[in-house]
Each structure stands twice: as structure tokens, then as C-alpha cells.
SEFI-49278 format. One record per residue (C-alpha): x, z, y. Coordinates in steps of 0.25 Angstrom, whole numbers, padded with zeros to 4 digits, always signed. Example, Ala and Ser with C-alpha at 12.3 -4.5 7.8 and 13.67 -1.06 7.14 Angstrom:
% SEFI-49278
+0049+0031-0018;+0055+0029-0004;
% end
This chain:
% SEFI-49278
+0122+0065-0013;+0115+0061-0024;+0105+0050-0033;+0094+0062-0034;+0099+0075-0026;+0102+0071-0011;+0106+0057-0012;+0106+0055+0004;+0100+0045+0014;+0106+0032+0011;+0093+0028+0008;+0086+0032+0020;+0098+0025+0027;+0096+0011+0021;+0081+0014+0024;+0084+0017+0042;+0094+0004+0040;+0081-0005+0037;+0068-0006+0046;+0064+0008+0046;+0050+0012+0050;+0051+0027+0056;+0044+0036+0045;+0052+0048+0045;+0040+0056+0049;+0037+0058+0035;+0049+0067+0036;+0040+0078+0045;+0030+0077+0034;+0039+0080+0022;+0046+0092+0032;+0032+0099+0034;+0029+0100+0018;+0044+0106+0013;+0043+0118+0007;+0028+0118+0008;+0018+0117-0002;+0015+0103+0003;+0029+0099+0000;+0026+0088-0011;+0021+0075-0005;+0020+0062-0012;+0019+0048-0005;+0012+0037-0011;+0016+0024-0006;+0015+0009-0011;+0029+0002-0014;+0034-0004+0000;+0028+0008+0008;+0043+0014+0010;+0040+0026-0002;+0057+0026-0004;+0061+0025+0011;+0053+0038+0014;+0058+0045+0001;+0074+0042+0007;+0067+0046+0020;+0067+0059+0016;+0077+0060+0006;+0087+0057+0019;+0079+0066+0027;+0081+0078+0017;+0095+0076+0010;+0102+0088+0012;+0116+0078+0006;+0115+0069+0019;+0113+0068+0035;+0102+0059+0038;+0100+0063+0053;+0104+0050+0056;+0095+0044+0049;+0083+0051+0055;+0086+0054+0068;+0080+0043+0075;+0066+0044+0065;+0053+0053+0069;+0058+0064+0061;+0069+0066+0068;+0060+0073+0078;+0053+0081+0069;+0054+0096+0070;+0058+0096+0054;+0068+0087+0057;+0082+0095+0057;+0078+0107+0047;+0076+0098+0036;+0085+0086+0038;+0093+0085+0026;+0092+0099+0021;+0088+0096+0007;+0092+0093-0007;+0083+0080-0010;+0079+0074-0023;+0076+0061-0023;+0070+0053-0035;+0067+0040-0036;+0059+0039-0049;+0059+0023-0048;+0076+0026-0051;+0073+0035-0063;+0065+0024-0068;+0075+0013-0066;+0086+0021-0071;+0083+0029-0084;+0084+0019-0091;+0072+0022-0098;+0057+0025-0091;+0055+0035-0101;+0065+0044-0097;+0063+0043-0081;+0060+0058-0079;+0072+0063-0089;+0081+0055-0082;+0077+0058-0069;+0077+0072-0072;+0091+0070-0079;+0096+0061-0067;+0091+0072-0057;+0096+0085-0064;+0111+0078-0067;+0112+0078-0052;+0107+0092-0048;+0114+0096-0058;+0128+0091-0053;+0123+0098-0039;+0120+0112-0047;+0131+0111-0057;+0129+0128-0058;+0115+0126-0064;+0111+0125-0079;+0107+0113-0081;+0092+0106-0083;+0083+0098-0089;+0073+0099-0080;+0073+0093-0065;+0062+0104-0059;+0070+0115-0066;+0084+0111-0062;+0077+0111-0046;+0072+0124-0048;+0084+0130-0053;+0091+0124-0042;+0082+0131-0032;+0084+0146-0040;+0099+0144-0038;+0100+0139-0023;+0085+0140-0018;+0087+0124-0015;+0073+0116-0014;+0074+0100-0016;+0068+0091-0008;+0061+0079-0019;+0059+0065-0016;+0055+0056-0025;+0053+0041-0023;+0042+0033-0032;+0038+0047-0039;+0026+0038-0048;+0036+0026-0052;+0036+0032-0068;+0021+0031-0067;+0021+0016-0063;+0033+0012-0070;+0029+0019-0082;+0015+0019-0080;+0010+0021-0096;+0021+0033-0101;+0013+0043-0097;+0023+0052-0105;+0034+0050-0094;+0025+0049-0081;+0020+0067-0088;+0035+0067-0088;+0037+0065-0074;+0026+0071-0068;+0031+0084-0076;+0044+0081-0069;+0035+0082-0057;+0027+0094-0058;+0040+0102-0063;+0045+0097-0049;+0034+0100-0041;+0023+0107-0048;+0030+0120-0051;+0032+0134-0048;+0047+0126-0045;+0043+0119-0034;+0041+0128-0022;+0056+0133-0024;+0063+0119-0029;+0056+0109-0020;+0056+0108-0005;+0047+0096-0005;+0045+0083-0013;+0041+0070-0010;+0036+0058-0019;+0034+0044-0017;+0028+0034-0024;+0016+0024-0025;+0007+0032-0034;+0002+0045-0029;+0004+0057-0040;-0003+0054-0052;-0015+0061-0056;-0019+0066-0069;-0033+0067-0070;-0039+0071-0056;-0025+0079-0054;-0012+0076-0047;+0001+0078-0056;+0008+0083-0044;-0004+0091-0037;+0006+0097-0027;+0010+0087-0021;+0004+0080-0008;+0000+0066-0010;+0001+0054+0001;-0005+0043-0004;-0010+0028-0002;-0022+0034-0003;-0021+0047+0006;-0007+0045+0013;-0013+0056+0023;-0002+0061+0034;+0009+0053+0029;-0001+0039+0031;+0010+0035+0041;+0019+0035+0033;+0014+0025+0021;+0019+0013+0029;+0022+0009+0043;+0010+0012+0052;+0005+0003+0063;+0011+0005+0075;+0023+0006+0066;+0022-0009+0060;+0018-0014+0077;+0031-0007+0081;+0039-0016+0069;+0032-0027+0072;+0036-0028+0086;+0048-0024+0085;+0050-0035+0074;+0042-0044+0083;+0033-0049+0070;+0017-0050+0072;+0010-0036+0072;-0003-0040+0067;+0003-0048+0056;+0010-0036+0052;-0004-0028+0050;-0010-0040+0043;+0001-0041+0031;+0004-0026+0032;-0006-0016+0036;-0019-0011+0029;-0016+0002+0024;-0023+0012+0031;-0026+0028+0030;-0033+0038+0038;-0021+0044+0046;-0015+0030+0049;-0024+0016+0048;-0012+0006+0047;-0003+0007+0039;+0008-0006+0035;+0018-0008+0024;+0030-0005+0025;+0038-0014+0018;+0030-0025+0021;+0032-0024+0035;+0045-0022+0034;+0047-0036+0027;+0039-0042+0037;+0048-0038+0047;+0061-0040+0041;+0057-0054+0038;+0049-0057+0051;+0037-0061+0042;+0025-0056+0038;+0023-0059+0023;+0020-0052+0010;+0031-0043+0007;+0023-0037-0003;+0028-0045-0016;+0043-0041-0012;+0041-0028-0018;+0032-0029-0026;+0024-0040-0034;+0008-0043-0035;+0008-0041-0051;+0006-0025-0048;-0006-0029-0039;-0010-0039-0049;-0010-0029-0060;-0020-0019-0055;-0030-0030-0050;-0030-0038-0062;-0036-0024-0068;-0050-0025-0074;-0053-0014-0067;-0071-0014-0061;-0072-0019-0049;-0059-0021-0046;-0060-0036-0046;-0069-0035-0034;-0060-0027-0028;-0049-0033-0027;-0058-0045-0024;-0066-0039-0013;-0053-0033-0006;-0046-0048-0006;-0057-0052+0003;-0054-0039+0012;-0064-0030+0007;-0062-0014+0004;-0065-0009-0009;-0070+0007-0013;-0061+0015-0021;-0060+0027-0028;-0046+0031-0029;-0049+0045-0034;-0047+0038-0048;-0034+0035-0047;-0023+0044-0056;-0011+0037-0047;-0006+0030-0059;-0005+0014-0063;-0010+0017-0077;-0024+0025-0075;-0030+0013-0068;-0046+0016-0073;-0053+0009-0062;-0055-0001-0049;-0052+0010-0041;-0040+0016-0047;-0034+0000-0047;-0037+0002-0033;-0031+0015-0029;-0019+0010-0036;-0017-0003-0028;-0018+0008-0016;-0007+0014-0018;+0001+0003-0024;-0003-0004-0008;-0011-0015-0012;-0023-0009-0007;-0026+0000+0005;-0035+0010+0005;-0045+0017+0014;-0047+0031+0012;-0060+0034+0021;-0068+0023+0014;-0061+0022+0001;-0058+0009+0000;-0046+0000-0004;-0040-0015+0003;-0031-0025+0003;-0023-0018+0015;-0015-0030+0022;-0012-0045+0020;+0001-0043+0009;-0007-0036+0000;-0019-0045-0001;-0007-0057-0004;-0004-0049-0015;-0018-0046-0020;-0021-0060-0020;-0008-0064-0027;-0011-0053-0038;-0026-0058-0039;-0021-0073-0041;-0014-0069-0051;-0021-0059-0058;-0033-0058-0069;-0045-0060-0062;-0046-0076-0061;-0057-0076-0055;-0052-0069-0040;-0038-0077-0044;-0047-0088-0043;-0052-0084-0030;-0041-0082-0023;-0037-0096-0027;-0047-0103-0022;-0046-0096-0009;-0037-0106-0006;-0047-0118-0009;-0056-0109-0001;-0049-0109+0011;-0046-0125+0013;-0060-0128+0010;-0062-0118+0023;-0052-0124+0030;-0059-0139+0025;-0073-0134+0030;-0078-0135+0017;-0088-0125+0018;-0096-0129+0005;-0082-0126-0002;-0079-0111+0005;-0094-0108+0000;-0093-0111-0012;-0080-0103-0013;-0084-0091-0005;-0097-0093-0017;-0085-0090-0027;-0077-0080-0020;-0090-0073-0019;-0096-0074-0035;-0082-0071-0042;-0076-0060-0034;-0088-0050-0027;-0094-0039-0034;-0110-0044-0033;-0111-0028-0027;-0102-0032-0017;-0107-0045-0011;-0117-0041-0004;-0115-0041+0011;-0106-0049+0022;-0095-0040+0019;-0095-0044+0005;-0095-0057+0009;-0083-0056+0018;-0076-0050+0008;-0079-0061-0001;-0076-0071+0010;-0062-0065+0014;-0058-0064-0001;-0060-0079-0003;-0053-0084+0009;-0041-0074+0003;-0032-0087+0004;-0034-0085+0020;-0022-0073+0019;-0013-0084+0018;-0016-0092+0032;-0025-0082+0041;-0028-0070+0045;-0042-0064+0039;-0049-0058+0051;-0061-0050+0047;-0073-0047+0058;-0064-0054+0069;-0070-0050+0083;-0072-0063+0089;-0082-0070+0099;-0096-0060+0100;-0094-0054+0084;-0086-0053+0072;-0081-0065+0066;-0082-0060+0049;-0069-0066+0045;-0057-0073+0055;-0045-0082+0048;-0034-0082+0059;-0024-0091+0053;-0008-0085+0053;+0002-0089+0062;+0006-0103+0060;-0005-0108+0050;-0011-0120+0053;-0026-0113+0048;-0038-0112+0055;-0046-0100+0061;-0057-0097+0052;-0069-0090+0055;-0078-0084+0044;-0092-0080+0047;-0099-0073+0036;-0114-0073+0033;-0125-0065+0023;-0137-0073+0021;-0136-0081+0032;-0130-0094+0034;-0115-0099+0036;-0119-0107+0048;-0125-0096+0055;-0109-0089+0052;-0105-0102+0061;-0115-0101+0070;-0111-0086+0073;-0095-0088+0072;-0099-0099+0084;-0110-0089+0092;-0102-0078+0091;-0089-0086+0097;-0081-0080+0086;-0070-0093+0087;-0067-0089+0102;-0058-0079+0098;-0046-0091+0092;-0048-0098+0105;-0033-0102+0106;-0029-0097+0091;-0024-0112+0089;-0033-0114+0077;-0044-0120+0071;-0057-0113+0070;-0065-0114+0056;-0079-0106+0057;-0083-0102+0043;-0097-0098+0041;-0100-0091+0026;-0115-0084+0022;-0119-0079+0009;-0132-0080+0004;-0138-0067-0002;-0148-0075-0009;-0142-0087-0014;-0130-0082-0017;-0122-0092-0010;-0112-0094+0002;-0113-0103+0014;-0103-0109+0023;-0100-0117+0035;-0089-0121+0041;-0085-0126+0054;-0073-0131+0065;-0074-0121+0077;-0067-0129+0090;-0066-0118+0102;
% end
């Protein structure tokens, strides 16, 4: 066993010793494409979505150097037809581009050393070889002599173009490395298959892929392989009950990204936390912090203000994310700011109608720390006085809550945008952001004969009322009452063990200006 050429399973050991969510199905995938034309597949997932315990996955599963049927032989390729005639039958190279950073001792020479590192070891293994230079050369003349193909894996593929994001010199470098590798006449007789992970999909130049040959899943399009970008539904309900923690807690903090083949989808490491430590919290900051979210937002790119603002107070945005050149550096527009925090995980995205959200409660924490901290003081500002916003509801100070629903409403909204309830719900959900703290935020709650607009449920333990929003366009706040009370809307907390505040908002069209009421409901 070696550090590159077949260096074993005892990462995916430590990985089956730990809480281990079933995923060897990826397996049957990676088996149907060797030696095919579709052999090369790149993964693109977000930090804390298990890119490196699916890369020792493999590397286990393939490693000719070791016996990992021990390790698979309770998993769900286990009983896949593929599973015996290519269990540890190949030589693996595995690279983890985040080490060759770390350890060259300087960035610049990340791709020399790599093919340095690489090539002192396959050389020791074919000492009867002339020696080279060139890591895709020495492969190939490996293969001439002993007809041998390789099986590559390589963890965080893209970590040179966000670690060394302005030398464009050494990121040419590597992508040569890569086309000598795998966009060669070479390639067909050296590689047997190749997969990449990493955040960034395959960076584009121009309107073309660097790598064209290879077959992307990504945030964007994660296609057949959707169940495996993070623990699906059924899978988080079956932790959860095992664990014994609160399912629909679970989905609240952790669901939100959703694609075509598969509409829930949670993350992994988060969960994970939550049920090691019995809690649910935000488990986002433990790996990384809210000054790379901050960075992108605090851009001064148009609209993306609004943006950010609107999907605060829950709203979906449109995007383009054709733009987007997979980089952190070609960042020309609100949408490709966008695109980016989709595959960085702080947004979800919808492919059918091409929009992006805030996916689940942990994100929006983060975006509301990055915002209260970042350049545009005037939605710090607002998110601040949320706070104030929400004890002079809880004071029934409705002059107060218009006046600040007024503010929310003139610094924050595009003018194109406020024009309808559901602009005004948005609006409304975004200055009551401080509600994430002590409640639930219930949109269109079936209640009584109707929908209430927006339902705060206080969490477990907190000493917080219920609060009932009813919104109005050109109408008036009493008549929002009038309908919370005709519609029976309230009957449905009979017994929650909490107060009951009705709050009644209307905006008038003409004038401007917001309305509201508030009252005690007593069942």
C-alpha cells in the first residue's frame, strides 16, 4: 500500500466505525460506466455533503492492495450483480489535491510536486521503466508494457482554483495535467474510469468545458445520482427514529434542497451533529464560517441587494445560471453571485422554474449573521430592528409594527416587486426575521374554513405566544381580524398551551402606507 498508488481501506473503515448512512449504491453506478465512453464522472457537492467519504468508498471498493469485503458486505452493493467481478481488482490512484496544496511547500509548484510525488511512487512499483517527467506519459507507458489501466480518484479536483483563485498560470497548469489524463488519445488504453469531487463543477472557458468528456453531476443537475447528494427523507425519518429526536424538527433546520428525481434532500453532516449531540442547532459554523457567505453578498452586484432581501423574507428569486464559468473569480453578475452560493449550499435551487432560496433554517441563521455584519447597513439595519419589531408585536403596539413593516417595506423591495399580497408577505416575513429565533414561520397554514397567510408556532419550551398574520391589499387591517375571527382560523391551537395574538396588516396601494391591528384571541 501506498500515499497515491493503492493506499487501502483504512479510510473507509474509520468512516463504517462512525454513523454511517448506506450509500454504497453509488458503487452500481461507477461499475456500469468502466471501460465505457461514459467512464469519467464528476461530483459536485458543497463542503459537509460527504465528497471525501464517497471518494474512500470507492477507493476501498477498488483497491486491488486490500480485502474490503468485510466492509461491504452488509451495504446495498453487496447484492449487486457487479459486486464480486470488480471487488478489489484494480490499481487506484488516489489524489487529494487539498494535500498537494498543503504540502509543496509552495502553491505555485502544486502540480509539479504532485506529478513529482506521484511518479517517485510508480516508479518504485515499475523500477524496469525509464524514468518520467510527465505523470499521463509514465501511465501510458505502464499500460504498453503490462496492458494495466488505473482506476483515478481524486478528492477536491477544483481546490487550486479556489485556493489560488487569481494565478491563472497554475490553474492552465493543472487543467493541462488533466487533459493529458483524460482528453487523450492515452485515455482509452491507460484509464479504466475516473471520478472527481469537488464543489465547483468543471470550469468553463468561454461557453466550453475544460474537460468536455467528462460527465457532470452537479448542484445544479445532480440527475441519477440526486440520492446521493445528501441523506434522502426516508433516510433522515429512519435516523430520527432510531435516535428518538423530532423528525419534523429535523426537516425544518435541514431539508430544502430539492431536485427532480428526488424532492427532499438533507444535510449530511448537519444531521449527523444533531444526532450525535441529541440537539438540533446550527452546525453549519463548525466547518465553515459566515465570512465566505458574507463576501459574495456584500458584492455590489444589481439586484442582488433585493435578492438577498427578498429570499430573507422567504421569497424565490429567478436566475440564470447559464453565466456562470464555475470559478470564484469571473463573478460578472447577480446571477452568477447566485449560481455560486448554489453550489457552495447556501442556496437551493429549482430547476423547473429557475429559481434559487434559502433552503432550511441553518442557512437562513448564517445569512442573517453574514448580512448583520456585512456592507449594506441599510438591511444590517433591518434585521436589527426586527428584534424591536417583534416585542412591540408582542406589546400590541400596532402604531409601532406599522410604522416598521412601512420601513422594512421603503428600504428593502425593489419598487417592480411590491406590487401584490405576495410581495407583501415577503416583505412581512423578512421583517419579522427575528421570529427564527422563538417560532416556527408557517406560511398559508390550513386552519378553520381558509388559509391563515403567516402562523408563528413558538418552539418547544418558549414562553412566546401563537401569532396569527393576516395580510391585506387595499383594504383594511380590521377586515384581516374580522377574517382571522370569521374564518375560525384560531381553532386549530385549541390546546397548544399558548397565547393567541391576531395580527391584522393591509397596505394601501394609493397612499402608500400600512395598517395594523392587533388583538388577544381567547378560545
Amino acid at each position: 500500500m501506498g500515499m497515491y498508488l493503492n493506499l487501502g481501506n483504512a479510510g473507509f473503515q474509520s468512516v463504517r466505525k462512525g454513523l454511517y448512512v448506506d450509500k454504497s449504491g453509488l458503487i452500481s453506478f461507477i461499475n456500469g460506466t468502466l471501460g465505457t465512453k461514459d467512464k469519467l464522472t464528476c461530483v459536485s457537492r458543497p463542503r459537509r455533503f460527504g465528497k471525501s467519504f464517497t471518494a474512500q468508498m470507492l477507493c476501498a471498493y477498488y483497491d486491488k492492495s486490500c480485502d474490503s469485503r468485510e466492509l461491504f458486505q452488509d451495504l446495498e452493493i453487496a447484492s449487486d450483480p457487479t459486486y464480486e467481478k470488480y471487488l478489489n481488482k484494480y490499481d487506484v490512484i488516489y489524489l487529494d489535491i487539498t494535500w498537494f496544496i498543503s504540502t509543496s511547500g509552495n502553491k505555485k509548484n502544486t502540480v509539479s510536486y504532485l506529478q513529482e510525488q506521484v511518479l517517485k511512487e510508480l516508479h518504485s512499483v515499475y523500477p524496469s521503466l525509464e524514468e518520467e517527467e510527465s505523470l499521463p506519459v509514465f501511465l501510458s507507458k505502464i499500460n504498453e508494457k503490462t496492458n494495466q489501466k488505473f482506476i483515478v480518484i481524486i478528492d477536491e479536483w477544483d481546490a487550486l482554483f479556489r485556493e489560488a483563485k487569481d494565478d491563472t498560470k497554475l490553474q492552465k497548469e493543472y487543467i493541462q495535467l488533466l487533459r493529458g489524463l483524460f482528453k487523450s488519445s492515452q485515455t482509452d488504453k491507460m484509464i479504466e474510469a475516473a471520478y472527481m469531487t469537488g464543489i465547483l463543477p468543471v470550469k468553463k472557458y468561454g461557453t466550453q468545458s475544460a474537460l468536455t468528456d467528462f460527465r457532470e453531476y452537479t448542484m445544479l443537475a445532480p440527475k441519477k445520482l440526486a440520492r446521493y447528494v445528501g441523506f434522502t427523507e426516508e433516510e433522515v425519518q429512519k435516523l430520527c427514529s432510531q435516535f428518538g429526536l423530532d423528525f419534523a424538527e429535523a426537516k425544518k433546520w435541514y431539508d430544502g434542497y430539492s431536485f427532480s428525481k428526488i424532492k427532499s434532500i438533507y444535510s449530511p453532516n448537519s444531521v449527523i451533529q444533531a444526532l450525535k449531540n441529541e440537539e438540533f442547532d446550527n452546525y453549519w459554523t463548525e466547518t465553515e464560517t459566515y465570512e465566505s457567505l458574507k463576501i459574495y453578498i456584500d458584492m455590489d452586484e444589481d439586484g442582488l441587494k433585493e435578492a438577498i432581501v427578498q429570499m430573507l423574507g422567504g421569497a424565490r428569486c429567478s436566475v440564470d445560471a447559464g453565466t456562470f464559468q464555475n470559478d470564484m473569480t469571473s463573478i460578472k453578475s447577480r446571477d452568477d453571485v447566485l449560481t455560486l452560493l448554489v453550489h457552495l449550499g447556501y442556496l437551493a435551487y429549482d430547476a423547473k422554474e429557475k429559481t434559487v432560496f434559502i433552503p432550511n433554517e441553518e442557512v437562513r441563521q448564517e445569512f442573517v449573521r453574514a448580512v448583520k455584519a456585512g456592507k449594506h447597513t441599510e438591511i444590517a439595519k433591518l434585521v436589527s430592528a426586527s428584534d424591536r419589531l417583534l416585542q412591540d408585536t408582542l406589546n400590541m403596539n400596532a402604531e409601532k409594527v406599522a410604522a416598521a413593516i412601512q420601513e422594512a417595506h421603503s428600504a428593502s423591495t425593489a419598487p417592480n416587486f411590491y406590487n401584490n399580497e405576495q410581495a407583501l408577505r415577503s416583505t412581512v416575513r423578512f421583517a419579522y426575521i427575528s421570529c427564527v429565533e422563538e417560532f416556527k414561520d408557517i406560511q398559508e397554514l390550513p386552519s378553520g374554513t381558509g388559509y391563515a397567510d403567516v402562523v408563528y408556532l413558538p418552539k418547544k419550551n418558549s414562553s412566546m405566544p401563537v401569532m396569527v398574520v393576516e395580510l391585506k391589499w387595499n383594504k383594511s387591517a380590521g377586515g384581516a381580524i374580522e377574517q382571522i375571527k370569521n374564518r375560525n382560523y384560531p381553532q386549530i391551537f385549541d390546546g397548544y398551551g399558548s397565547d393567541i395574538l391576531l395580527v391584522g396588516i393591509n397596505y394601501d396601494e394609493k397612499t402608500k402606507k400600512h395598517e395594523c391591528v392587533i388583538e388577544k384571541y381567547i378560545l
